[in-house]
Every structure is written in C-alpha cells, then in structure tokens.
DSSP file (Angstrom, degrees, kcal/mol; ACC not computed):
  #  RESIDUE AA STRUCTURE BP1 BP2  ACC     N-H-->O    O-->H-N    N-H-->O    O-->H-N    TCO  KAPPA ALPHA  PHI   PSI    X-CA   Y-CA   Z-CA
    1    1 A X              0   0    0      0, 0.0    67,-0.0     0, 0.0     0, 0.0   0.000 360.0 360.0 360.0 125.5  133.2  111.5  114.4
    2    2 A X        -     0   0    0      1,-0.1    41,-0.0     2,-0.0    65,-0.0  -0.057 360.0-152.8 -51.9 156.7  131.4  111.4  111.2
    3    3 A X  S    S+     0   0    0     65,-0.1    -1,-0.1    64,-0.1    40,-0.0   0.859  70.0 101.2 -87.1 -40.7  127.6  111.5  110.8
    4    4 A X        -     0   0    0     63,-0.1    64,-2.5     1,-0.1     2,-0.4  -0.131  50.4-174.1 -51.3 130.6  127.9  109.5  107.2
    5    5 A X  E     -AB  42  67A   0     37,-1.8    37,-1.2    62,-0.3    62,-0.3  -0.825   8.2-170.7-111.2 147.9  127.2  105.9  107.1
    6    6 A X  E     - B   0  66A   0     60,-8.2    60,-0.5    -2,-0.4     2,-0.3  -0.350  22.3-102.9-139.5-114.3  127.5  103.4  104.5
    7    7 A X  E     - B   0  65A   0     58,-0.2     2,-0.2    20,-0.1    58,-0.2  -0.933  14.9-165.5-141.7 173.4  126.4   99.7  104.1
    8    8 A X  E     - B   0  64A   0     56,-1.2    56,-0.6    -2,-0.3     2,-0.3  -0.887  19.5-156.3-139.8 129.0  127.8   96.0  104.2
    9    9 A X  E     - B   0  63A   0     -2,-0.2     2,-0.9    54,-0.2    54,-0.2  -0.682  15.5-132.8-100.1 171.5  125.7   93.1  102.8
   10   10 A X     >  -     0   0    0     52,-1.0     4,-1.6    -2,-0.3     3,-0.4  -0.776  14.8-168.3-122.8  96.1  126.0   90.0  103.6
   11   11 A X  T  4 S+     0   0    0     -2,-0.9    -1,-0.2     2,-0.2    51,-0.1   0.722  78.4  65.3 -56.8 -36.9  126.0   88.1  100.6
   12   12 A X  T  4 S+     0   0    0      1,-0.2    -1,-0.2    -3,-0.1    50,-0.0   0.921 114.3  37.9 -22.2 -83.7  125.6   84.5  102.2
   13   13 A X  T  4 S+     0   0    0     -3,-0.4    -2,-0.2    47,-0.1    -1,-0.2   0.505  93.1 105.3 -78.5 -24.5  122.3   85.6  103.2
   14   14 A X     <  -     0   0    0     -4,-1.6    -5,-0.0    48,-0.2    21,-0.0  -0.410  37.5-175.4 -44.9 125.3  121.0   88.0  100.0
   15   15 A X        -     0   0    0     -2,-0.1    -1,-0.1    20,-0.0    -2,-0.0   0.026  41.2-117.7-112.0  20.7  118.6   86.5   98.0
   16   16 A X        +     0   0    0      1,-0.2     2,-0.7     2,-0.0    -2,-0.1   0.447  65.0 142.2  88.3  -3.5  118.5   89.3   95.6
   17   17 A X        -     0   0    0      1,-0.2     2,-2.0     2,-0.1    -1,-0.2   0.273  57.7-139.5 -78.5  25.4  114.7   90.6   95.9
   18   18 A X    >>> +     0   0    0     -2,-0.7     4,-2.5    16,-0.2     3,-1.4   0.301  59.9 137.6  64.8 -12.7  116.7   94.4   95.3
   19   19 A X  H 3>5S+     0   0    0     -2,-2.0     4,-0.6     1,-0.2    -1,-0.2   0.807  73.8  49.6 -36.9 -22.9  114.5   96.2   98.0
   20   20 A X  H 345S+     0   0    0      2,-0.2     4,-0.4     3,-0.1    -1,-0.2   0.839 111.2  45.7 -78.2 -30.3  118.1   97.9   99.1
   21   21 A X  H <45S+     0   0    0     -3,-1.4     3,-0.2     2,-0.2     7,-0.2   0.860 116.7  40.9 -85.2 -54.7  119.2   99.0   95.7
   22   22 A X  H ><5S+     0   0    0     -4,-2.5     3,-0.7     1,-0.2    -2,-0.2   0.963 115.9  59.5 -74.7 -41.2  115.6  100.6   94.5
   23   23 A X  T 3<<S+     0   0    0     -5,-0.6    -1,-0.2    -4,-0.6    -2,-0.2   0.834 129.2   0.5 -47.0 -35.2  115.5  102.2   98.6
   24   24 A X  T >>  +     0   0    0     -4,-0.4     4,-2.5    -3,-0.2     3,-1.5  -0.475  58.6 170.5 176.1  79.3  118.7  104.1   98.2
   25   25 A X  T <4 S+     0   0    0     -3,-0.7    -1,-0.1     1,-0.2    -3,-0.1   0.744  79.5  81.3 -73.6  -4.4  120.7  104.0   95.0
   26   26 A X  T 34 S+     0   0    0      1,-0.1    -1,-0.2    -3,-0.1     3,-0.1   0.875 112.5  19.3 -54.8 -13.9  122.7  106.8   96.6
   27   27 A X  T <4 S+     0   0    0     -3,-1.5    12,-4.0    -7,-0.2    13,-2.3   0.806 124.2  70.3-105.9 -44.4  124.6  103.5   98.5
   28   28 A X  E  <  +C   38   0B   0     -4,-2.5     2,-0.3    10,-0.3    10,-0.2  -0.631  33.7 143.9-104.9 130.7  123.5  100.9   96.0
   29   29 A X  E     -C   37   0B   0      8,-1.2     8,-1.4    -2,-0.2     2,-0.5  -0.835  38.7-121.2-138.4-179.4  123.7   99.4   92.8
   30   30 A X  E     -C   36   0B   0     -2,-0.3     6,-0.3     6,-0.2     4,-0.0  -0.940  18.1-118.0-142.6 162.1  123.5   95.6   91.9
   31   31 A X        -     0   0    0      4,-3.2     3,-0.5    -2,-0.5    -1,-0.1   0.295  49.3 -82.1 -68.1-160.2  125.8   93.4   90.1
   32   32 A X  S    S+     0   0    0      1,-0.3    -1,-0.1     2,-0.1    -2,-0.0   0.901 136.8  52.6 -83.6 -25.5  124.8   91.4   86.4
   33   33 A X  S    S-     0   0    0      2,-0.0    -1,-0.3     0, 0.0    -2,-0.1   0.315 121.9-118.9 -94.5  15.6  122.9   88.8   88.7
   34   34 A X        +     0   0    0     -3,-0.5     2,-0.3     1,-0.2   -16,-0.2   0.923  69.6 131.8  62.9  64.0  121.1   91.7   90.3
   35   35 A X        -     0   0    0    -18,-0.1    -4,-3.2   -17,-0.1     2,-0.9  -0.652  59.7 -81.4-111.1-167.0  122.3   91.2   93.7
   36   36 A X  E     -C   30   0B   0     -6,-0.3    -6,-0.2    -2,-0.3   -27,-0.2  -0.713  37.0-176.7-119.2 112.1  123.6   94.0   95.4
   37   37 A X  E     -C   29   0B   0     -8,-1.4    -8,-1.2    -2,-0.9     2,-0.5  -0.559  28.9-119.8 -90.3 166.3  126.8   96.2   95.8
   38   38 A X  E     +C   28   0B   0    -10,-0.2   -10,-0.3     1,-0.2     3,-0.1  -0.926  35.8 160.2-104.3 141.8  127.9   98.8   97.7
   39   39 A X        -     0   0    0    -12,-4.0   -11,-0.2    -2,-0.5     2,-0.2   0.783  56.4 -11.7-118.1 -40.9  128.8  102.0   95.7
   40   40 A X        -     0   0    0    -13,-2.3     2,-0.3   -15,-0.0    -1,-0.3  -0.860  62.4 -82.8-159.8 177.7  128.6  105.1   98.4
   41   41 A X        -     0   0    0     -2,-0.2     2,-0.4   -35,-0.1   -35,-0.2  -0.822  21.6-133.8-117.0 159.5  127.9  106.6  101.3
   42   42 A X  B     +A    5   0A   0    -37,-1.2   -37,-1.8    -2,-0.3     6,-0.0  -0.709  38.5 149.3 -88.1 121.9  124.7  108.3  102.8
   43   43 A X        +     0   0    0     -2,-0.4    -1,-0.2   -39,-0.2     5,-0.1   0.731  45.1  94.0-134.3 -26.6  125.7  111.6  104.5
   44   44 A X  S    S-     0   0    0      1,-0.1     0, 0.0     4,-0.0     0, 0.0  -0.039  84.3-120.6 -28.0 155.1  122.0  113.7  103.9
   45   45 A X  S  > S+     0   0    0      2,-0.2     4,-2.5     3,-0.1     5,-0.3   0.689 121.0  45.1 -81.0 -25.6  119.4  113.9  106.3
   46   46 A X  H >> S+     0   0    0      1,-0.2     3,-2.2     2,-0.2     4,-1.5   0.918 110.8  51.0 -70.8 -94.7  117.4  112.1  103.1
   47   47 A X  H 3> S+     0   0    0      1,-0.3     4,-1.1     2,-0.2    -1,-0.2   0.307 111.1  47.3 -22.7 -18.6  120.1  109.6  102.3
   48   48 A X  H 3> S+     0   0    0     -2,-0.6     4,-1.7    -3,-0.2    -1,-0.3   0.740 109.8  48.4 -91.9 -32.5  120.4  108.3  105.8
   49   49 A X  H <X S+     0   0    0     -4,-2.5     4,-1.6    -3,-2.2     5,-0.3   0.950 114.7  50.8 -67.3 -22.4  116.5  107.9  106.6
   50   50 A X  H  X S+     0   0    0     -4,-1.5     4,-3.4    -5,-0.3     5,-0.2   0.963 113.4  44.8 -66.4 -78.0  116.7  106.0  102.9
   51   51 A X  H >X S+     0   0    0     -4,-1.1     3,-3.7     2,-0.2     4,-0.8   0.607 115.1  50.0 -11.4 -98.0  120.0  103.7  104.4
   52   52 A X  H 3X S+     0   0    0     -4,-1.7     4,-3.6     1,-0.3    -2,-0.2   0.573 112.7  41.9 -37.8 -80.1  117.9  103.3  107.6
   53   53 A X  H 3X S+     0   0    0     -4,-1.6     4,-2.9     1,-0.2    -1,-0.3   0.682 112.7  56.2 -43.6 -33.8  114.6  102.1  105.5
   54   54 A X  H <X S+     0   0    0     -3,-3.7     4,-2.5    -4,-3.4     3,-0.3   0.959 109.0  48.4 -65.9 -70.3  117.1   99.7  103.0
   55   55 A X  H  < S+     0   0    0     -4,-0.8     8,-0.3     1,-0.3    -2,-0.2   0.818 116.2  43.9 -48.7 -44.5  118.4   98.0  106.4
   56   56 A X  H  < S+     0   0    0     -4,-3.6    -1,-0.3     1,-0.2    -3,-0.2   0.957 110.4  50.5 -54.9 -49.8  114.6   97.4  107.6
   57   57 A X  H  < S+     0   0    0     -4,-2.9    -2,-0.2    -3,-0.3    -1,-0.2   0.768  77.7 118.7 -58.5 -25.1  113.1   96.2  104.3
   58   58 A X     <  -     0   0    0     -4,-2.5   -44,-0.0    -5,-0.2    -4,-0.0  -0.111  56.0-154.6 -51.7 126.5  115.8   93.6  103.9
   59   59 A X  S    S+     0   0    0      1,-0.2    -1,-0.2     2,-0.1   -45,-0.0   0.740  97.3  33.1 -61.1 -20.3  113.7   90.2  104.0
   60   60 A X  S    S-     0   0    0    -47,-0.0    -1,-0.2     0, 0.0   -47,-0.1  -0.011 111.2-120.1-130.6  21.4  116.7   88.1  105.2
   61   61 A X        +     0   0    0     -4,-0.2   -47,-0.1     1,-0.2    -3,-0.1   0.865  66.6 145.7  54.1  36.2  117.9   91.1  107.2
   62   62 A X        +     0   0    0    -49,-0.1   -52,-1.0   -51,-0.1     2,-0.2   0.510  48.3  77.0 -80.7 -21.8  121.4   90.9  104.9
   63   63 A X  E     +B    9   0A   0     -8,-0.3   -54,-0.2   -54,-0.2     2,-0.2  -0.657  58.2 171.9-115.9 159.9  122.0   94.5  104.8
   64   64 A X  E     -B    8   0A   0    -56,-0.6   -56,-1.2    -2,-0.2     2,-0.5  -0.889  28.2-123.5-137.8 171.5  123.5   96.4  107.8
   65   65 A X  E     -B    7   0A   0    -58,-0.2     2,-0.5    -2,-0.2   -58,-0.2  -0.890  22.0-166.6-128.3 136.1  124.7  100.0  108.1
   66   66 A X  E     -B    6   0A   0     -2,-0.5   -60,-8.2   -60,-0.5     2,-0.1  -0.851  21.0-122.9-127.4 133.8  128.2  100.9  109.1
   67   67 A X  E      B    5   0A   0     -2,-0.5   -62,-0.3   -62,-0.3   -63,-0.1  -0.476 360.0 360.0 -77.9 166.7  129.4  104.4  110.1
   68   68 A X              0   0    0    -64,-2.5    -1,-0.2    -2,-0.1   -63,-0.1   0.542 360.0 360.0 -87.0 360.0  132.5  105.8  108.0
C-alpha cells in the first residue's frame, strides 16, 4: 500500500478563504474564483505534514485527505 496521499474538497462547503492552497501548493492550486483544486499528491515526509496541516486549518472542514 502506498504511503502518498492526496486531497478531495468539498466544494459545497468551500468558502474560498485559500488556507489549503497557500498550506501545500504541492496538492493545491485554485481556480479564477480562487477556490481550490486539486493538482497532486503529497508523498514527502514534508508534503504530508503540509496535507495534514491543509485538512486542519480548513474553517468549514471542506478539505479531506485521501490515500492513493
């Protein structure tokens, strides 16, 4: 089984405020209305505690993190 994770948002519940995107652009980017896409996955020991820290900060708890 892989170690690598990557994300799903839940767009219903994003309100935009980018805290996932600026946490861990290794995963992240955001669309032209600056909400958030998923681009890649976190497989670094860095790049997962960054995932981890996107999932927490979310204010409406939108982001989750899904192994690959």
């Amino acid at each position: 089984m892989s170690d690598a994770l990557t994300a799903e948002v839940d767009r219903s519940a994003c309100k935009g405020h980018g805290r996932c995107y600026m946490t861990n652009p290794e995963v992240f980017d955001c669309d032209d209305e600056g909400f958030p896409i998923v681009i890649g996955v976190a497989s670094t020991a860095q790049e997962l505690s960054d995932l981890e820290r996107a999932v927490n900060n979310c204010p409406e708890q939108a982001v989750s993190a899904l192994r690959v």
